[in-house]
C-alpha positions, 0 to 999 in steps of 0.5 A, spaced: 500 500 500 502 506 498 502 512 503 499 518 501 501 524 503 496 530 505 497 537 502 496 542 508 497 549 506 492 551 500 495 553 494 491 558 492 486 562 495 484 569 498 487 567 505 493 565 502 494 571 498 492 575 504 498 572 508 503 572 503 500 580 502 501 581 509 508 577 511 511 581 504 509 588 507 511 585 514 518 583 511 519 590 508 518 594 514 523 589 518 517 587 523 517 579 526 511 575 527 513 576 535 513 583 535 506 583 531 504 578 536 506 583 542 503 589 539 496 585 536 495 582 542 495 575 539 499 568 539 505 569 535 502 562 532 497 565 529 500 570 525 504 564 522 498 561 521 495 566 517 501 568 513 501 562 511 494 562 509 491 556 513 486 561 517 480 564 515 482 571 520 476 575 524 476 582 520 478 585 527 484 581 527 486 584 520 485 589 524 490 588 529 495 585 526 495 591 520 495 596 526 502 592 528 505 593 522 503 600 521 499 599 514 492 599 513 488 594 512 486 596 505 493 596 502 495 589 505 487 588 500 489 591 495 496 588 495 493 581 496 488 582 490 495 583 486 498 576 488 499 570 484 495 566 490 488 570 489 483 567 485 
């Protein structure tokens, strides 16, 4: 029997775009998932989580972590819009 591996990142997708929007414009500003975490008020796992797309985020959250990085939510949109992940 042959084992089959499960894929668990999406490949594509409005969360993976958004998190690759938003970990480009984190990266930029030279800003870490910890010190998101700590300025958002969240779990440093939840960014990852949702940098890498596999959480659909509480707009409130956006919110938050957007704040941290000093962006606007509509930016990181905007951007996110323009990824290659979007459909």
């Amino acid at each position: 029997m042959v084992a089959r591996h499960k894929h668990v990142q999406p490949l594509m997708g409005p969360e993976k775009a958004f998190g690759h929007a938003f970990r480009a414009v984190r990266e930029e500003k030279g800003i870490s998932q910890e010190q998101v975490s700590l300025w958002a008020d969240c779990d440093r796992t939840t960014v990852s989580l949702i940098e890498r797309g596999l959480v659909s985020t509480k707009l409130e959250t956006v919110v938050k972590i957007c704040k941290a990085i000093k962006a606007l939510p509509s930016d990181v949109m905007r951007r996110m819009e323009k990824s290659r992940f979007y459909r």
